[in-house]
N, C-alpha and C positions, 0 to 999 in steps of 0.2 A: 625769226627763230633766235633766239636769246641761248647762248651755252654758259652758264656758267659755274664759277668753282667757289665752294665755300668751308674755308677752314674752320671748324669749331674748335672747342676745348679739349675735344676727345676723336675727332676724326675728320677727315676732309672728302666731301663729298659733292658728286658731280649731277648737275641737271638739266634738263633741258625744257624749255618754255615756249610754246607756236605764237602764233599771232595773236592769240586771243588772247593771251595775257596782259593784264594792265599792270606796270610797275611806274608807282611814283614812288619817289625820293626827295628829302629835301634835305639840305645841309645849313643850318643859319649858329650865330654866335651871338647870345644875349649877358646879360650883366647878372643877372640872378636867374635860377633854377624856377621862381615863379615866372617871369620872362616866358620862358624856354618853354614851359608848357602851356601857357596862354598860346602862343604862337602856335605849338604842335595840335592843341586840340582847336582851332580856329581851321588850320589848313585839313585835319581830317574831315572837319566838318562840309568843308567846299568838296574833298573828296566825294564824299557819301551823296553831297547833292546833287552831284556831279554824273555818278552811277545813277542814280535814283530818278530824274528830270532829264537826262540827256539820251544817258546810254540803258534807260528801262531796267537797271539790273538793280534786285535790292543789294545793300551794302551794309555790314555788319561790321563795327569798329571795335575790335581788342586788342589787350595787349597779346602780345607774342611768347612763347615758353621760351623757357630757359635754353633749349637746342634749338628754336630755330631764329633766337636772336641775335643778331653782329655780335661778335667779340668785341669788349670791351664797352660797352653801351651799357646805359644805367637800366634801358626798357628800349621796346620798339613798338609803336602801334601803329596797325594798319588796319585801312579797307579790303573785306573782303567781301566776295559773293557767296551764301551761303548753299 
């Protein structure tokens, strides 16, 4: 069970997440913003394969709205199950 707290730009809000939840994260530091997305969309891609060949679940890769992305981040994309 995952608890956790997420401040946005307008409110902080609390959730809770069982076992079934897959959270991957990645944190890297490239020299250019092409860099940085080459990388991001390489590792979604293992993501999705990942769901899709391993754990039988399809996977849908978008980017994330405006409220449910980190503060201060330019975008966030993730894998999800639809």
């Amino acid at each position: 069970m995952v608890l956790r707290c997420a401040l946005g730009k307008n409110d902080a809000s609390l959730f809770l997440r069982s076992s079934e939840f897959l959270w991957q994260e990645g944190h890297t530091m490239h020299e250019t913003a092409e860099e940085a997305m080459e990388e991001t969309m390489r590792m979604l891609h293992t993501y999705e394969e990942f769901y899709k060949n391993v754990l039988a679940i399809p996977a849908v890769t978008g980017q994330k709205t405006e409220k449910e992305k980190v503060c201060g981040r330019c975008s966030d994309l993730a894998p999800s199950s639809p």
